[in-house]
C-alpha positions in Angstrom: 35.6 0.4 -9.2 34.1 2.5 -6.9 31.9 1.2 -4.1 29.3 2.9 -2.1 27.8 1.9 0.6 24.4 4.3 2.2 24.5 5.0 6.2 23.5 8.0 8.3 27.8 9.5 8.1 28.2 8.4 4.4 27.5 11.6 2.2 29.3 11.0 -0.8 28.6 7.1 -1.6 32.5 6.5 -2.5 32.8 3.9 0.4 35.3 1.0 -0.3 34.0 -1.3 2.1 31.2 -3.3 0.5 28.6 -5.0 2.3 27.4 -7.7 0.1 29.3 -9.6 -2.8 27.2 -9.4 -6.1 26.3 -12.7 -8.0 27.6 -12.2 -11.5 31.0 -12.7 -12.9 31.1 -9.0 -14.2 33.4 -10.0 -16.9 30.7 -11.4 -18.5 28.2 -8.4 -17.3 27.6 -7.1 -21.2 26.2 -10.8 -22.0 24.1 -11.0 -19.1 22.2 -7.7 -19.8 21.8 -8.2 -23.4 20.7 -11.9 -23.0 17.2 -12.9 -23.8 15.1 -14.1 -20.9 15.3 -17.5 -22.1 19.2 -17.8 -22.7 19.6 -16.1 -18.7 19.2 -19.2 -17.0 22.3 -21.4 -18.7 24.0 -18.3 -18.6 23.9 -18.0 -15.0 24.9 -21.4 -15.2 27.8 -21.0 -16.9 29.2 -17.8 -15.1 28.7 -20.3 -11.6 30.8 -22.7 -13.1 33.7 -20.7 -13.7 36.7 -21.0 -11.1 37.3 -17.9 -9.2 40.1 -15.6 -10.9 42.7 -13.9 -8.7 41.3 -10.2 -7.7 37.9 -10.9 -8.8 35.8 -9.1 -6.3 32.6 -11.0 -7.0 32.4 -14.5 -6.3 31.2 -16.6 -9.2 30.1 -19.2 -6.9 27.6 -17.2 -6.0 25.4 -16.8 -8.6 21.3 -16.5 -8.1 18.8 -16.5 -10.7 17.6 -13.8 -13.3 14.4 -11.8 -11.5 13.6 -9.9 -14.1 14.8 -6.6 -16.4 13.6 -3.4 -17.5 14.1 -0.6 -20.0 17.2 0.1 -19.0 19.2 -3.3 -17.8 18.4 -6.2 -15.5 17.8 -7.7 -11.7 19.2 -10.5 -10.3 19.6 -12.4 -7.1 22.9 -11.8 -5.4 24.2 -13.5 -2.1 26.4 -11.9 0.4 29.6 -13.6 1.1 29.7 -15.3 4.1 26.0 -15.6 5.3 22.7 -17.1 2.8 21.7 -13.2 3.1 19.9 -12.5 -0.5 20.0 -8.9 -2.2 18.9 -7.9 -5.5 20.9 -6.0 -7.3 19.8 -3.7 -10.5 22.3 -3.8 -13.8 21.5 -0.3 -15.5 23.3 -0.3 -18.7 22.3 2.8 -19.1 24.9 5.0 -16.6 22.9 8.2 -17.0 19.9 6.4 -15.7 21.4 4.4 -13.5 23.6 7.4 -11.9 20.0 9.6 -11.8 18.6 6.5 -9.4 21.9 6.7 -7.1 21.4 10.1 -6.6 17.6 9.9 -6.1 18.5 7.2 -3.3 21.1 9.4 -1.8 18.5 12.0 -0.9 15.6 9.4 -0.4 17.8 7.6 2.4 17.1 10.3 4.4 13.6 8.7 5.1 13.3 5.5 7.4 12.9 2.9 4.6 10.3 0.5 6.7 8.4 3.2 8.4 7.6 4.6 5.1 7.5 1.9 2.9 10.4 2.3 0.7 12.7 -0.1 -0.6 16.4 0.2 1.2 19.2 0.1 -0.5 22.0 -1.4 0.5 25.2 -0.2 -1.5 25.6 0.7 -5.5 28.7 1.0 -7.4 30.1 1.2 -11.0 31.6 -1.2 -13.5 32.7 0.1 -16.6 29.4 1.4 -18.6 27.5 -0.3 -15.6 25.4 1.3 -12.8 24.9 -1.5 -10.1 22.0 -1.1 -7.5 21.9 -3.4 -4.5 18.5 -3.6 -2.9 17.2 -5.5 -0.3 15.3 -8.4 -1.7 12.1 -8.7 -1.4 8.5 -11.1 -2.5 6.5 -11.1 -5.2 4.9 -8.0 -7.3 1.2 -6.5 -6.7 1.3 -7.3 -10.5 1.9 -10.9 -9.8 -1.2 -10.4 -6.9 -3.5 -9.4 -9.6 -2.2 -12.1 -12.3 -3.0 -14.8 -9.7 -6.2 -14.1 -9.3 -7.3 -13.9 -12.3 -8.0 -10.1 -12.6 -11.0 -10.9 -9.9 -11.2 -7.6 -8.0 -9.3 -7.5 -4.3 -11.5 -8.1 -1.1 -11.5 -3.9 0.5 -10.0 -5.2 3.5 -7.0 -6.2 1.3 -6.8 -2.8 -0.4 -7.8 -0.7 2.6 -4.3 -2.2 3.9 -2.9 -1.5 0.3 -3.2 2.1 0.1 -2.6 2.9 3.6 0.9 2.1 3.3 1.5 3.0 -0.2 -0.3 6.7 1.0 2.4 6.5 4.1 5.3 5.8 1.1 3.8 9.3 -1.0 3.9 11.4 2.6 7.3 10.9 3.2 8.5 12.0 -0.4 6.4 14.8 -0.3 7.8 15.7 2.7 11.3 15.6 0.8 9.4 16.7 -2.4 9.8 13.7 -4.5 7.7 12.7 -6.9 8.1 9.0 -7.7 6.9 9.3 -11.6 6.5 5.7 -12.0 3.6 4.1 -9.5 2.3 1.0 -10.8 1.4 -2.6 -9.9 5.2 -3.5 -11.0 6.7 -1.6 -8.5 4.6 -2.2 -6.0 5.9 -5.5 -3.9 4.9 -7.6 -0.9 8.2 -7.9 1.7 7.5 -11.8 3.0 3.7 -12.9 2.1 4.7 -15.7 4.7 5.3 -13.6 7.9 3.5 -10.4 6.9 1.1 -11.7 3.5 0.4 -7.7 2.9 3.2 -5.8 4.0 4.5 -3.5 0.8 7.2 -1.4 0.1 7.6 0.9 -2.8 10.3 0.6 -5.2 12.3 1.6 -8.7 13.1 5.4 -8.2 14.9 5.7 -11.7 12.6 8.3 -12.8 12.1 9.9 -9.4 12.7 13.8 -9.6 12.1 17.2 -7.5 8.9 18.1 -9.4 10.5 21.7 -9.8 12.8 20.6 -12.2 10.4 19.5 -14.5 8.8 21.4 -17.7 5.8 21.7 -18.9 4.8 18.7 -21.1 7.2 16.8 -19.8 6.1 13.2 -20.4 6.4 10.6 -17.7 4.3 7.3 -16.3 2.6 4.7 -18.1 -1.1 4.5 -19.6 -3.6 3.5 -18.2 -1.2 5.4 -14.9 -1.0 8.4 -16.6 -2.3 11.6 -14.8 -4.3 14.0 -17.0 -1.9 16.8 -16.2 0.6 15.0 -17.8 -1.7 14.1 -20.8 -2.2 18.1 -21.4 0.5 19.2 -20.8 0.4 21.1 -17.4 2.7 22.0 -14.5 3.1 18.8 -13.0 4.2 18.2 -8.7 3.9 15.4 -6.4 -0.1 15.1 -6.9 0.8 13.0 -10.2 1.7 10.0 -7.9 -1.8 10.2 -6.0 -3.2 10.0 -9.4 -1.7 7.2 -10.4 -1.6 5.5 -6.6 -5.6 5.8 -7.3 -5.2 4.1 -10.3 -3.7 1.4 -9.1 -6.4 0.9 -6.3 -9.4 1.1 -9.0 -8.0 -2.2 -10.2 -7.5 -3.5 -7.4 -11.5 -3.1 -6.6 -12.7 -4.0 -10.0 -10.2 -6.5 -11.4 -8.9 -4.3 -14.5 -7.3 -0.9 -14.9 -10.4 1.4 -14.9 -9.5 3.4 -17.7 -8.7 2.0 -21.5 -4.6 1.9 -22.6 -4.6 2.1 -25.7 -3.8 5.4 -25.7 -4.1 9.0 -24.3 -7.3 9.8 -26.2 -8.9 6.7 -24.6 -7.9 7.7 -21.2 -8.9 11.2 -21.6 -12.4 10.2 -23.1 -12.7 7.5 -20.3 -11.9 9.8 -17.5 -14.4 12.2 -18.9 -17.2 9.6 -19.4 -16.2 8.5 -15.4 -15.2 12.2 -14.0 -16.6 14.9 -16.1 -14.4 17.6 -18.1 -11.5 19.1 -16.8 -12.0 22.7 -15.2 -12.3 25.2 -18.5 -8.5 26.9 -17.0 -7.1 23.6 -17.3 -8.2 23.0 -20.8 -7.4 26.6 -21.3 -3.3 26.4 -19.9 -2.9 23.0 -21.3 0.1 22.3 -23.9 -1.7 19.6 -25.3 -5.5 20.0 -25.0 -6.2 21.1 -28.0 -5.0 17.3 -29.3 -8.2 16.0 -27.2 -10.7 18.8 -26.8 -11.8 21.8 -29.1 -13.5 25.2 -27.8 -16.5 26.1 -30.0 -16.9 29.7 -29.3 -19.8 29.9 -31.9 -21.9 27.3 -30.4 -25.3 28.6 -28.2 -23.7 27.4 -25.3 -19.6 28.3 -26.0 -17.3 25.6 -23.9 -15.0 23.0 -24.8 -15.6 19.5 -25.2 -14.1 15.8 -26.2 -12.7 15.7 -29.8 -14.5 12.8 -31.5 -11.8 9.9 -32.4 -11.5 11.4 -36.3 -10.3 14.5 -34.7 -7.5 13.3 -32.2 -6.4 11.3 -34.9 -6.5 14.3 -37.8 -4.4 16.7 -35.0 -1.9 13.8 -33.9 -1.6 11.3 -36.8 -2.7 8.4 -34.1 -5.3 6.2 -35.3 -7.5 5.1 -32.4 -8.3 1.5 -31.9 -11.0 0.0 -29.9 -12.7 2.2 -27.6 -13.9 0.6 -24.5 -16.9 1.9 -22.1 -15.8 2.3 -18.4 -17.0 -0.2 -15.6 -20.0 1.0 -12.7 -18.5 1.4 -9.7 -21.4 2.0 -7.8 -21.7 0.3 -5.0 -24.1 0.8 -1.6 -22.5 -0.4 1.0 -20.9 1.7 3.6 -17.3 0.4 3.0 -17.5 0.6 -0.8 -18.8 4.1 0.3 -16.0 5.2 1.8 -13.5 3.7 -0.7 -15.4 5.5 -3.9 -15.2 8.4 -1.9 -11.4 8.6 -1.4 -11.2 7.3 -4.8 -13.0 10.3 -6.4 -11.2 12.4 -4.4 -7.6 10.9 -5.3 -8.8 11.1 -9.5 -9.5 14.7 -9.4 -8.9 15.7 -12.9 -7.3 19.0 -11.4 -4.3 18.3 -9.0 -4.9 21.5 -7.1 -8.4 19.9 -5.9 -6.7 15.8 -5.7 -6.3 14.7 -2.0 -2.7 15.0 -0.8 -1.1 11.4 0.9 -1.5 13.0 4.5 -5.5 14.1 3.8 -6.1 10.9 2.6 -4.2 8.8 5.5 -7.0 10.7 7.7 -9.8 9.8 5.6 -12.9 7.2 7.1 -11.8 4.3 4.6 -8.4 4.2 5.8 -9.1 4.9 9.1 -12.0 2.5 9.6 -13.7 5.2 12.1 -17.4 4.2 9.7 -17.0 0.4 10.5 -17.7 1.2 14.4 -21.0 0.1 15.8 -22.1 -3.5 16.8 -23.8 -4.4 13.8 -20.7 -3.9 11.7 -18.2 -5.6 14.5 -17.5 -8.7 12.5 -16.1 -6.8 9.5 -14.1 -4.3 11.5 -12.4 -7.4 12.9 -11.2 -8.5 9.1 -10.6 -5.4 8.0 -8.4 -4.7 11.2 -7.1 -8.2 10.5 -5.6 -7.3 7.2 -4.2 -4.2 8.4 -2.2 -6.4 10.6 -1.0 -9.0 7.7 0.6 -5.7 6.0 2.3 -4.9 9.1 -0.1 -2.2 10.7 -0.6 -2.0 14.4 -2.2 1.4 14.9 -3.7 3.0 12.8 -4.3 6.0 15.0 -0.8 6.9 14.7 0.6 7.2 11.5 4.7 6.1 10.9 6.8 9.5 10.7 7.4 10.6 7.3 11.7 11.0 8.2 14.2 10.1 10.5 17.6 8.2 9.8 17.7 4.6 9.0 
């Protein structure tokens, strides 16, 4: 079993010197990944009651409880021997995907995990067909944020201090050209709600990649997270995250996901009811577009536009279901403003025109520079208050996008 362990001097993650001691009893490890969510919790029992076997690495004695899984295996709680330390520690049982997270962490590490908002990982190993992640542990999901509350939309201060860090995360793997591929309320998570109740941190780099590697109509994210390039079938880069970061923020500020999930067709005809039609060379390159739009060259005035749902469904076989309209996000005050303002110009449909993280870091909602003025002195004080519940002390200096741990 090989153990690896990430520092500034390690380069090849082979490290037999392990930091933390897992929580499972890995000779069971095939039963705990395959277990349903219900049977996890007497399973963990059972594994803790075991007496510790000669040469057993991991401690049985140590067992936490199931956190959740995924696609591809599951998290649990893990102790380190010695100390009441927790860790969480991944289970791919998938070693492909587990390996391609390793190695997005091993050039990811090169980026100060807290100043930039990224999840650190502490060591990772293998065990027969298992990849095994150990991360630091931290709170609840922004998932979990919106399910408490009922899908009520966020207060701005709250998502002002929201997209500032997640926009501080996207700088630094630009700057290391990363694209993330996966941003979502899921992997999106508080640190400690107690001592800092907005401090966030990225996480879940399994489908991180250099964008260059990529082809086009490569499919990647979720619906309703799904940028448009990816839709049609264009050359994708970083700017899919900012997409999908925008996204996430739209729901913050009206309680639900601003565009419909169903499927692709009801994204595409919501961002075009919200955003317009894509630019006539994006329609033009796109792998795909011709599933969602048509070009009538006949027509008085020749252009494309939105395939009606009889159509998507007669050039893709998918039937359509439910189509729902898209929510007003007007709003008149200045800080609503400002917010729509960045918001527009993180959702625009072409990613050669969609504010970068660094742009966007420098723009009025973030940096509060419209709430100055007596009149509005009692709401800079909140918003600067929740700025300082996510951890931000300055906001006129921005944390460096590198720099070793």
């Amino acid at each position: 079993m090989a153990l690896c362990r990430p520092s500034a001097v390690d380069t090849d993650w082979t490290s037999t010197q392990s930091v933390c001691r897992a929580s499972l009893a890995f000779s069971h490890l095939s039963a705990f990944v395959k277990a349903s969510s219900k049977s996890v919790a007497p399973l963990l029992q059972t594994l803790g009651s075991r007496p510790e076997r000669k040469r057993r690495i991991f401690s049985p004695r140590c067992v936490g409880k199931f956190l959740g899984r995924g696609s591809y295996g599951r998290v649990a709680e893990c102790t380190k021997m010695g100390s009441n330390e927790t860790f969480a520690i991944k289970i791919v049982d998938d070693l492909r995907a587990g390996s391609e997270e390793m190695e997005a962490m091993k050039i990811i590490r090169s980026l100060n995990p807290d100043q930039n908002n990224l999840i650190k990982i502490h060591e990772c190993f293998q065990y027969k067909d298992y990849m095994c992640l150990v991360y630091e542990m931290l709170d609840e999901s922004l998932e979990d944020f919106i399910g408490k509350r009922s899908f009520h939309p966020a207060h701005l201060c709250q998502i002002r201090a929201i997209a500032q860090q997640m926009l501080v995360a996207l700088s630094g793997l630009e700057s290391i050209n990363v694209l993330h591929g996966d941003i979502k309320p899921d992997n999106i998570m508080f640190v400690d709600q107690i001592t800092h109740p907005l401090k966030l941190k990225l996480i879940d780099f399994g489908l991180a990649v250099n964008p260059q590697e990529l082809n086009v109509g490569t499919q990647m994210q979720i619906n309703p997270f799904r940028a448009p390039e990816v839709i049609l079938g264009l050359p994708l880069d970083v700017s899919v995250d900012m997409w999908s970061l925008a996204v996430v923020l739209a729901t913050l500020y009206i309680g639900d996901v601003p565009f419909s999930y169903n499927s692709d067709y009801e994204t595409i005809r919501g961002l075009v009811q919200l955003l317009g039609l894509p630019e006539d060379d994006l329609l033009h390159y796109g792998k795909f577009s011709y599933d969602f739009f048509t070009y009538e060259e006949e027509s008085s005035q020749p252009g494309w536009r939105l395939n009606t749902p009889f159509e998507y469904s007669e050039a893709t076989g998918e039937v359509v279901k439910g189509l729902n309209e898209i929510p007003d996000l007007d709003a008149m005050e200045d800080d609503h403003r400002a917010f729509l303002d960045l918001l527009r110009s993180m959702l625009a449909i072409d990613p050669r025109q969609r504010m970068t993280p660094s742009l966007a870091l420098a723009h009025d909602f973030i940096t509060m520079n419209h709430l100055s003025g007596e009149r509005k002195a009692s709401y800079a004080a909140s918003a600067k208050h929740a700025m300082r519940e996510a951890g931000i002390k300055d906001m006129e200096e921005s944390p460096p996008a590198s720099s070793g741990q």
